[in-house]
N, C-alpha and C positions, 0 to 999 in steps of 0.2 A: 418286417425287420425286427430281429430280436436283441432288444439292446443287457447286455449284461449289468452286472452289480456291481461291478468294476468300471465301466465306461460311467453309469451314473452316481458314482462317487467320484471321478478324474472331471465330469461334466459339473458338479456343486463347487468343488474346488476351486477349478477354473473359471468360472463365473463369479464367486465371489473374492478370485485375486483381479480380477477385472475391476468391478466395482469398486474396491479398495482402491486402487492405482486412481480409478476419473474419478473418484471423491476427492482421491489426495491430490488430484493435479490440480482440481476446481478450489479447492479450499485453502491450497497456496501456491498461488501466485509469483508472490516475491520469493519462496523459499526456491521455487524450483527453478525462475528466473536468475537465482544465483550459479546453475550447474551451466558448465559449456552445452553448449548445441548438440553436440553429437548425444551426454546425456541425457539432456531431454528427449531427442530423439529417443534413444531406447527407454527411456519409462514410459512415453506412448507406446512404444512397439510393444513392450509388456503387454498393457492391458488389451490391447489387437488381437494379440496371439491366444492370452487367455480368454479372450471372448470366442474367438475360431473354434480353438480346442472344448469347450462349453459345447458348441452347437452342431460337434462334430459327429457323434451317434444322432441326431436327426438328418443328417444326410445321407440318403440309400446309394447317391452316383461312386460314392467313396470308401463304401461299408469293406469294411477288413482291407481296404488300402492306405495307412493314414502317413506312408512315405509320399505316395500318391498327392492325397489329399493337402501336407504341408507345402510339396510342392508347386505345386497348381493354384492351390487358395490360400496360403499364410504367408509364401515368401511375397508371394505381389503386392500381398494386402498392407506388406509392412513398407512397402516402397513409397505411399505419397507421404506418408508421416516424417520419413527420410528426409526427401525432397523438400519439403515444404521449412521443417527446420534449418537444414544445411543450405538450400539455395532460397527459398522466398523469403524467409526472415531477415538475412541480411540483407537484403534487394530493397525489401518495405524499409528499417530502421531509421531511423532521422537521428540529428545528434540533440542532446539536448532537453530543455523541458521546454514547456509551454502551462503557465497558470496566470488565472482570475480569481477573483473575491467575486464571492455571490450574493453573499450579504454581510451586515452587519449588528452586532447586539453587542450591551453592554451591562455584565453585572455591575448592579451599586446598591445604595440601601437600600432604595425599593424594591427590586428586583434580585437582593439575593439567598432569600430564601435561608437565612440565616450564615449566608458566607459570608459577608462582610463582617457580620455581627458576631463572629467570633471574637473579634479584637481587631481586625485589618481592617486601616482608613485607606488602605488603595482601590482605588476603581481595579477592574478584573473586564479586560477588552475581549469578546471573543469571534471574531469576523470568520465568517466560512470563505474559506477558500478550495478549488476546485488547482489541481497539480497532475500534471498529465508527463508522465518519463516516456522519450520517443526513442531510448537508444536498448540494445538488445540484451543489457543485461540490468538486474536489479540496484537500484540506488538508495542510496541514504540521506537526506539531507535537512541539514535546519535549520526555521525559519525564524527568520528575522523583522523588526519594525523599527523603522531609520524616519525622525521625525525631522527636519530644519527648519530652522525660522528666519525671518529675512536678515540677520545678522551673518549666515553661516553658520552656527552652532547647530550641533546634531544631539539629538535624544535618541537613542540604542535601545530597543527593547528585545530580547529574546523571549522567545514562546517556551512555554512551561517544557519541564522538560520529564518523562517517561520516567528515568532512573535520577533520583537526584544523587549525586553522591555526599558519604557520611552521615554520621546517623545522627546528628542532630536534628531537633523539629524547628524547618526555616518555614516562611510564609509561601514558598514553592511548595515545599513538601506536601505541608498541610492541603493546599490546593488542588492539590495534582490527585490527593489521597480523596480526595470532596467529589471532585470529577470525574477522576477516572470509571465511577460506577457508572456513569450515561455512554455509549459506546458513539454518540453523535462528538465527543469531543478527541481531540489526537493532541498527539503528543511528538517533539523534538527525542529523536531523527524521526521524522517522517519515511515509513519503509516504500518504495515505489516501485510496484514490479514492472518488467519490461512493457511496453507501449500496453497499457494500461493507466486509466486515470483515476485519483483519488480524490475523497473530498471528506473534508468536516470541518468540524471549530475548532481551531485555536485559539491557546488562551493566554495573556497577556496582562501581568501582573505592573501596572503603572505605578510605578513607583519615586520618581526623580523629577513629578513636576515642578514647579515653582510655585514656592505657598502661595493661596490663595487662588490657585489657578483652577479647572476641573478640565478633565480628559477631553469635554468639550469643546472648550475656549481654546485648549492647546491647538487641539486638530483645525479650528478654525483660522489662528494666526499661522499656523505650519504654511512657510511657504513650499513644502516638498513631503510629502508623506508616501512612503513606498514600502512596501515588502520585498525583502533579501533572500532568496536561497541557498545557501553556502554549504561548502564540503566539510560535512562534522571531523573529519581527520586531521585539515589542512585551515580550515576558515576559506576558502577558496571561494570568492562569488561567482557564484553559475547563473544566476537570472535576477533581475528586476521586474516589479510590477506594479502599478500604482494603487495604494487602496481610494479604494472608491468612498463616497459619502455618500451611502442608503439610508 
């Protein structure tokens, strides 16, 4: 079988818009969990068809038929990708999240590697936590630390957040700008692609305790300590979850 100059430059082609498409689907997640189903569907069916059309001059059963050949092997091949987004996806979805803390750690003076020792006397909390989005499209959300002590009174902390806005240098900024090099820590909105789960550290700038107190003793008298997921658009509580004391 004599493959022309033309079939193996339409077969480079085509093989590397393949590759492109499952690197881009593998490498984001969240971004592509934002399109409806049906787009998803066809950016897989893209790189399906460019893979076919790729390994189309190695097939002799089809050689100089490729109405043939698309009909027979490309239109079927693009069918379970179809199906699978349009009917199994939404069959699987749950609504909702589901998270845990996995562990916990605490920068302070000994431990912070000169973060403290800028100028900041706030302890800097950073518990991993594990966030699993069970519903079909991508979400945002973020997280929160609700502290109560046997009085009622609540301590409110919010996790650093990705964009701080205004461009003054606050003790966020500074922090976010410290951390953001280590790729184990995240940051407020948390991006969560569909039923897909994520995890790292968040980080937790303790700031409102009551002189004399340490992050410690707080969490110790805390009759209620829990982490909040809330809708960054709305403040909306979508889940609770207890932190643990690892």
């Amino acid at each position: 079988m004599k493959i022309s100059l033309q079939q193996i430059i339409t077969s480079i082609v085509s093989l590397l818009v393949a590759v492109v498409v499952v690197v881009f689907i593998a490498e984001n997640p969240a971004r592509i969990g934002e399109e409806p189903l049906l787009v998803r569907a066809l950016i897989l069916s893209i790189a399906i068809a460019a893979a076919l059309i790729a390994v189309y001059p190695l097939n002799p059963l089809f050689a100089g038929r490729p109405g043939t050949y698309a009909g027979v092997v490309c239109v079927p091949a693009l069918i379970p990708g179809i199906i699978f987004y349009l009917v199994v996806m939404p069959t699987r979805a749950g609504e909702g999240f589901e998270a845990e803390q996995l562990a916990s750690s605490l920068i302070s003076d000994r431990s912070s590697n000169g973060i403290i020792e800028v100028g900041f006397r706030y302890p800097i909390f950073t518990p991993t936590i594990s966030v699993k989005n069970r519903e079909l499209y991508t979400r945002y959300v973020n997280v929160f630390l609700r502290m109560s002590d046997g009085n009622g009174e609540n301590s409110l902390f919010r996790a650093v957040r990705l964009n701080v806005p205004g461009n003054s240098l606050s003790v966020e900024s500074t922090v976010q700008g410290m951390l953001s090099e280590n790729s184990a820590y995240v940051f407020n909105p948390l991006e969560l692609a569909p039923d897909r789960t994520m995890s790292g550290q968040l980080v937790f700038i303790i700031s409102n305790l009551e002189d004399g107190s340490t992050f410690t003793e707080a969490l110790g008298r805390a009759y209620q300590a829990q982490f909040e997921l809330r809708d960054p658009e709305n403040g909306q509580l979508l889940l609770e979850f207890p932190l643990q004391h690892i």
